[in-house]
C-alpha positions, -999 to +999 in steps of 0.1 A: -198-432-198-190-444-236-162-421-255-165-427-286-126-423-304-122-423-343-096-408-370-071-436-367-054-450-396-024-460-417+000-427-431+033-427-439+061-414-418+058-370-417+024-377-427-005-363-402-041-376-383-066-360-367-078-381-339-114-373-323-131-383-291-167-380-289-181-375-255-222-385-243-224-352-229-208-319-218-161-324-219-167-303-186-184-334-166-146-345-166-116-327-149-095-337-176-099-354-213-068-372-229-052-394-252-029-423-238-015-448-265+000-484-265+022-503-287+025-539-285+048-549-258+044-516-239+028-501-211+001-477-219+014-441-219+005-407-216+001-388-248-013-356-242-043-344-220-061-309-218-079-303-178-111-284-175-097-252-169-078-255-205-045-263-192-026-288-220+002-314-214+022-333-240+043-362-237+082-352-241+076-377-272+051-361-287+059-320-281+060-293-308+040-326-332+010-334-311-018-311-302-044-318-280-076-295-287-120-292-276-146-281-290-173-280-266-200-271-283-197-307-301-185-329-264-154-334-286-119-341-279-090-342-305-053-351-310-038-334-342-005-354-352+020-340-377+052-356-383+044-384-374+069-414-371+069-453-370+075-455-330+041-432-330+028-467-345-002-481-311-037-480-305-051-444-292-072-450-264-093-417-255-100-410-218-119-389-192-110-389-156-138-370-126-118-366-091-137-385-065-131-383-030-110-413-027-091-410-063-104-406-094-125-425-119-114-431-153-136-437-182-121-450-218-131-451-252-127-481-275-094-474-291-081-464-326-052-477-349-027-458-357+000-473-381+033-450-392+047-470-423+061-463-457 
């Protein structure tokens, strides 16, 4: 399974993105689609993730800024970011997760760039 992530880019701080994740076929394969991010010398963390049923969760970080969204008529995924701020500053990694009968299975997309400066 290839996601295919896009919308990354350099804004300056308060400035917004729109990040999209491109699935191969229908979002509701997956239990769950998200966005995870890492910054250099950091762990990759949870930024917000939307379940089949519809059910959203944001990062502490990220609330009342970040909104996780789908459109499933185009297999898409989608991170809106207003206000952004420097230590928002990683690479966006999309991801899809099925449940399997011994854990789950994760599948990633390629990553995207996302640089707060002035």
């Amino acid at each position: 399974v290839q996601l295919q992530a896009s919308g990354g880019g350099l804004v300056q701080p308060g400035g917004s993105l729109r990040l999209s994740c491109a699935a191969p076929g229908s979002i509701f394969s997956f239990n769950g689609m998200g966005w995870y991010r890492q910054a250099p010398g950091k762990q990759r963390e949870l930024v917000a993730r939307i379940f089949s049923g519809g059910i959203t969760n944001h990062a502490d970080s990220v609330k009342g800024r970040f909104t996780i969204s789908r459109d499933s008529a185009k297999n898409s995924v989608y991170l809106q970011m207003n206000s952004l701020k420097p230590e928002d500053t990683a690479v966006y990694y999309c991801n899809a997760y099925v449940r399997t009968t011994t854990g789950r299975t994760d599948y990633w997309g390629q990553g995207t760039q996302v640089t707060v400066s002035s």
